[in-house]
C-alpha positions in Angstrom: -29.3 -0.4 63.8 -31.1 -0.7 60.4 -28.8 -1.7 57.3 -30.6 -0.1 53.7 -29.8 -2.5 51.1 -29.9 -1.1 47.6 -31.4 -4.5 45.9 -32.3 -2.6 42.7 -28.9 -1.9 41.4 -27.0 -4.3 39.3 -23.6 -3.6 39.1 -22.0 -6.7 36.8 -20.8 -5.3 33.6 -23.1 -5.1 31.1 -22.0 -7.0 27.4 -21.6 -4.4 24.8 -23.8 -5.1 21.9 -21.4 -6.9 18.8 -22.6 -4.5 15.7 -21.2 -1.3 17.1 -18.0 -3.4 18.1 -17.9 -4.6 14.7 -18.4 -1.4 12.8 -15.6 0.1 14.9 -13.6 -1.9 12.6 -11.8 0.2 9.8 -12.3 -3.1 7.2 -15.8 -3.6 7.7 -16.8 -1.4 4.5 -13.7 -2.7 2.3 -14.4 -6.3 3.4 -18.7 -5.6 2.5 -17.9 -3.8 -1.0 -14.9 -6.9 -1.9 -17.8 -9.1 -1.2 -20.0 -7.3 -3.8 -18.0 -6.5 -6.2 -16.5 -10.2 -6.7 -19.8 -11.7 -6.7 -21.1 -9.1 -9.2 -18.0 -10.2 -11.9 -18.5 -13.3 -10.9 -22.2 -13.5 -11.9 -22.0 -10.8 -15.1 -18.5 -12.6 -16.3 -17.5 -16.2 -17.6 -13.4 -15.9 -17.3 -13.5 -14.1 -13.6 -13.7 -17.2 -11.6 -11.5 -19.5 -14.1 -8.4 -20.4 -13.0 -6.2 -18.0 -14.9 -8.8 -15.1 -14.4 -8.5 -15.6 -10.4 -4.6 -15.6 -11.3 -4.5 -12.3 -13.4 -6.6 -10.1 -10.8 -4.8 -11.9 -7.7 -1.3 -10.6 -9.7 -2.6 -7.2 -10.1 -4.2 -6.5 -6.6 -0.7 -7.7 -5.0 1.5 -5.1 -6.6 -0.8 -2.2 -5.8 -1.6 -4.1 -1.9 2.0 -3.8 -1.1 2.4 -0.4 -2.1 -1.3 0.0 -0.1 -0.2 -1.2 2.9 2.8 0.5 3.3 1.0 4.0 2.4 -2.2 3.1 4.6 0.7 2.6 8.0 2.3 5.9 6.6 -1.4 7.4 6.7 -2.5 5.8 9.9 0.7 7.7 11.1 -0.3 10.7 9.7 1.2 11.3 6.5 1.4 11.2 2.8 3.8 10.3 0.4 2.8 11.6 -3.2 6.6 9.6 -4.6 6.0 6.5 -3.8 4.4 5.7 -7.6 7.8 7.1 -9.3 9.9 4.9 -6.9 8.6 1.8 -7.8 10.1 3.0 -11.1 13.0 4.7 -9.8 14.2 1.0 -7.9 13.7 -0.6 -11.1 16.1 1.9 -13.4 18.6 2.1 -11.4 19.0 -2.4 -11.2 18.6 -1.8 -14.9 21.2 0.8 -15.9 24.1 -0.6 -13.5 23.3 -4.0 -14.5 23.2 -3.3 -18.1 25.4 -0.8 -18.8 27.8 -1.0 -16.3 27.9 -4.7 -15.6 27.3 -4.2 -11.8 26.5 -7.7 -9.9 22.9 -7.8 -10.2 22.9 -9.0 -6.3 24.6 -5.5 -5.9 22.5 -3.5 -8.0 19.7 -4.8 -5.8 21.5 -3.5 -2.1 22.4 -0.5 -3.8 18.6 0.5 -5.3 17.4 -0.3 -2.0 19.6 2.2 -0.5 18.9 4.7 -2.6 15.4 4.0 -1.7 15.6 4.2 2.1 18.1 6.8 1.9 15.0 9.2 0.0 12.2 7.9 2.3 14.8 9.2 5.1 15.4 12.4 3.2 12.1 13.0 2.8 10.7 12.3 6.6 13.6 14.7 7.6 12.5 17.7 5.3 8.6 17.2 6.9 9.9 16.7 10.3 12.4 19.2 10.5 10.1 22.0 8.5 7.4 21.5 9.7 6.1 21.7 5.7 3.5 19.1 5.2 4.2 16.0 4.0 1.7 16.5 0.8 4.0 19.3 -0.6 7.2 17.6 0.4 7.0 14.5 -1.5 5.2 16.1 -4.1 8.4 17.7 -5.1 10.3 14.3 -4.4 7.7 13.2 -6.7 8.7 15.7 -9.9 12.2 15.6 -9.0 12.1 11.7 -9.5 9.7 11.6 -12.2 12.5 14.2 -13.9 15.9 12.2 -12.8 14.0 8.7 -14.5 13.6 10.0 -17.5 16.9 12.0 -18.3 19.1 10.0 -16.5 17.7 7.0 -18.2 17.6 8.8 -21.8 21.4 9.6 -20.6 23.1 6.4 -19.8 21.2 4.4 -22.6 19.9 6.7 -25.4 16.3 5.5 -24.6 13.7 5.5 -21.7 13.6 2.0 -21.3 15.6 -0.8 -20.1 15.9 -4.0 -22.0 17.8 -7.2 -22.2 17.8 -7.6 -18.1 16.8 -11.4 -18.8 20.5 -11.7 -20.5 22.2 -10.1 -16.9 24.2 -12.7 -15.3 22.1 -14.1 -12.1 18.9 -12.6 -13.4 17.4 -16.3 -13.3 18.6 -16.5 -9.5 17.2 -13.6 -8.2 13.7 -14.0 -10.7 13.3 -17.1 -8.2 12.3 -14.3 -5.5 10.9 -11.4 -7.4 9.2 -12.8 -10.5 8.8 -16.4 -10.1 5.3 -18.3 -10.2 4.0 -22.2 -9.1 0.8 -24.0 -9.7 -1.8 -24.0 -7.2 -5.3 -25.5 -7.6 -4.8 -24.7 -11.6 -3.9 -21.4 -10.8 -0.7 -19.9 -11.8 0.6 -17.8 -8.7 2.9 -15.1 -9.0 5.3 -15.2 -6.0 4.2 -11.6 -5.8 1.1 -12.6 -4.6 3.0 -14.8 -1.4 4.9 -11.2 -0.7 1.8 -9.2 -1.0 -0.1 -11.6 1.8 3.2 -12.1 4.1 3.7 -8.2 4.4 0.2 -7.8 5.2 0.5 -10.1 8.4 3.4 -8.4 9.0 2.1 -4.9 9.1 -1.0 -5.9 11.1 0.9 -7.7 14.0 3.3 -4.7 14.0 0.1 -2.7 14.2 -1.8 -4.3 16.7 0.1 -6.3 18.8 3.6 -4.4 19.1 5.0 -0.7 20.9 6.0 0.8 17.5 2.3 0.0 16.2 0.6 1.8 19.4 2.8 4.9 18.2 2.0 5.0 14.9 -1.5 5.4 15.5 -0.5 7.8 18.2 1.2 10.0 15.9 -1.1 10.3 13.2 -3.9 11.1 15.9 -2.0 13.8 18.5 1.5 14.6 17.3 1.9 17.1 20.8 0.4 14.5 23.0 2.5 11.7 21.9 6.5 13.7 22.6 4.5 14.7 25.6 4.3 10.8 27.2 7.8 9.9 25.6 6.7 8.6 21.7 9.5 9.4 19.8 7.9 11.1 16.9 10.9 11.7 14.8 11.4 7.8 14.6 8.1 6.3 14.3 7.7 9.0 11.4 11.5 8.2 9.7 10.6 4.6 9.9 7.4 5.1 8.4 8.7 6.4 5.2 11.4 4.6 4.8 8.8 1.3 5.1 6.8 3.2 1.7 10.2 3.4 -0.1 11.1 0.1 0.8 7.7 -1.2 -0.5 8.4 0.6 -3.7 11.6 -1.0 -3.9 10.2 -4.5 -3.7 7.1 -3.5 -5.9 9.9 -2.0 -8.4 11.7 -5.4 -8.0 8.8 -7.8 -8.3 7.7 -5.9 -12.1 11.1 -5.6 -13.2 12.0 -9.7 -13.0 8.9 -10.4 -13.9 8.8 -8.9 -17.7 12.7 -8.1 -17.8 11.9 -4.8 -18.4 11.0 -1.3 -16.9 10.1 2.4 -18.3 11.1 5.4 -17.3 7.5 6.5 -16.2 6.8 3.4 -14.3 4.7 4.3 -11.2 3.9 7.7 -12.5 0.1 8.1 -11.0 -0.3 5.3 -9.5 1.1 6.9 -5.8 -3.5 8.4 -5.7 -4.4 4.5 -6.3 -2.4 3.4 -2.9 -3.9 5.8 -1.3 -7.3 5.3 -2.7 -7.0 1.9 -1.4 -6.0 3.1 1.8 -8.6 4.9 2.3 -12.0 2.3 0.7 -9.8 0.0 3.6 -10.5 2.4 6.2 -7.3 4.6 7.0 -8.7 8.5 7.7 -7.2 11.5 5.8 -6.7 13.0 9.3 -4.2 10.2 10.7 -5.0 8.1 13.7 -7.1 5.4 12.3 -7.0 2.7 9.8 -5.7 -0.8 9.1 -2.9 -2.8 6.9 -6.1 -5.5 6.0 -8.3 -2.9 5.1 -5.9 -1.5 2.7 -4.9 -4.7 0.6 -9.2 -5.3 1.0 -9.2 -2.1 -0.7 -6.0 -3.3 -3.2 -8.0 -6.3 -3.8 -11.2 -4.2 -5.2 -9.3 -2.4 -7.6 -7.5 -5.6 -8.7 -11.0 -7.1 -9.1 -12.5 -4.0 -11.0 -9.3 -4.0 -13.2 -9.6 -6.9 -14.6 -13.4 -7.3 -14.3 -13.6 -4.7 -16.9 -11.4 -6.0 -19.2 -13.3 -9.4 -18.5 -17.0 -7.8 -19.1 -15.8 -5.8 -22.5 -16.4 -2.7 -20.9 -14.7 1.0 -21.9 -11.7 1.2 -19.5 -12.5 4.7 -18.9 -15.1 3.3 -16.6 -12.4 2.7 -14.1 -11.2 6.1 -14.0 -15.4 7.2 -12.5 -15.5 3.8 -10.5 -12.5 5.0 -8.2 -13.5 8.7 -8.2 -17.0 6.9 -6.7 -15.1 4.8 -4.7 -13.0 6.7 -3.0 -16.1 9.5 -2.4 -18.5 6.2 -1.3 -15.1 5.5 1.2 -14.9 8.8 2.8 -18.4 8.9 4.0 -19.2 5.6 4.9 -16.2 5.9 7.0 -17.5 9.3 8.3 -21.1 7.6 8.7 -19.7 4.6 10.7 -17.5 6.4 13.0 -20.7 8.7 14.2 -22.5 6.0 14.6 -20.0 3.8 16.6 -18.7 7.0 18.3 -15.3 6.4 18.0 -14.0 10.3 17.3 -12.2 11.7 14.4 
């Protein structure tokens, strides 16, 4: 008997190359334009890199990363949420007026402002889940109807649309500790928003990548009918998911308000396309399925940067206004550029 043996055929697995593995990553293009754009205000600017230039566009990218973040997992999981600007002012007026005019305890006023936040983040995942109206419309009516409710209710209760005095509140000091405190760090002066803006971040990515709930999220935003198919509770991962952006606007609406003592009724109002700029420069698709909670505060961090890099260079502001318009175009088809190229599908 004669035995063929096939000599010519190698079947150990071959090692994928690393460049299409890397480019596979949604942060690759936020983490290659964060790169350029600090080493270009770096290079054209004198106060960028000083100590309390690093501090003011450090302070800035952390209240608009936390927001960021939250929007880019509400994305990934295949929705929007145009109210989550106005809540960050809505949180913020309603620890004002109960504090200030009705002498609530400020510890209080902060449980009962949170409540009302979850309680419309719930609200507002119900209407889109049990409608079957897209999210887009839904909370842009949450988003008129709290933009309206701010600034009468405020106007109401106080004769003005704005909330003063909070630094007299008894306990104010106590809670600023956690919301709008600062400490020195290599000659920088840190704003404790900054710590919350990192530590949700990591907390976001490990829930994304290394935990159940974060396998559903993306597999909600990519095939809603496939996921109830193999058991994914949809209705959950989606309620959680908004309730997480109105949370984040409560603590963004928390960390401004102790830290000048004050809030406006407009607040927020138009900053809810900014988070999801930066949501998208990170890497998150308009489609659902794909993105990343770094990505996002990258793409946090590059409009912190350009913010303040402006103002640092002497420049128009209205320059900002074109740079995100560019940026988020530049976003959306790099991203459509490196996901051909990688083949991972829409």
């Amino acid at each position: 008997m004669t035995v063929a043996v096939n000599a010519g055929i190698d079947e150990r697995p071959t090692r994928a190359h690393p460049l299409p593995t890397l480019l596979r990553r949604p942060e690759v293009g936020a983490l290659v334009a964060t790169l350029a754009i600090f080493l270009f205000f770096s290079l054209s600017t004198q106060a960028f890199l000083t100590p309390a230039g690093i501090s003011t566009w450090l302070y800035s990218a952390s209240l608009f990363g936390i927001m960021a973040v939250a929007v880019a997992l509400l994305m990934i999981g295949g929705e929007f949420d145009l109210s989550a600007g106005a809540m960050t002012g809505t949180t913020g007026l309603i620890v004002g007026v109960v504090t200030t005019q009705w002498e609530l305890n400020i510890w209080l006023a902060l449980v009962l402002a949170l409540a009302v936040a979850l309680l419309i983040g719930a609200g507002n995942a119900w209407v889109v889940m049990k409608t079957g109206l897209p999210s887009f419309i839904v909370t842009l009516a949450a988003f008129f109807i709290l933009q309206g409710c701010n600034l009468a209710l405020t106007k109401l209760f106080t004769g003005s649309v704005a909330i003063q005095g909070m630094g007299a509140v008894p306990g104010f000091d106590q809670v600023k500790v956690f919301f709008g405190s600062s400490f020195p760090f290599l000659g920088m002066d840190v704003k404790i928003s900054i710590v919350w803006w990192i530590a949700f971040t990591a907390l976001a990515t490990w829930v994304l990548l290394r935990t159940r709930p974060g396998n559903w999220i993306f597999a909600v935003g990519g095939q809603v009918t496939s996921s109830r198919q193999v058991g994914v509770p949809v209705f959950k991962v989606k309620l959680g998911l908004f309730m997480t952006t109105a949370g984040a606007g409560w603590l963004v609406g928390m960390l401004q308000l102790f830290d000048v003592s004050t809030v406006q009724a407009t607040t927020g109002v138009g900053q809810e396309f900014i988070y999801i700029i930066c949501a998208v420069v990170g890497g998150c698709l308009l489609t659902g399925g794909y993105g990343s909670a770094i990505g996002a505060a990258l793409g946090a961090l590059i409009y912190g940067m350009t913010l303040q890099g402006i103002v640092f260079a002497q420049w128009d502001n209205n320059w900002l206004k074109a740079f995100l318009g560019g940026m988020l175009l530049l976003a959306v088809l790099v991203n459509l550029l490196v996901r051909r190229q990688s083949g991972v599908r829409a």
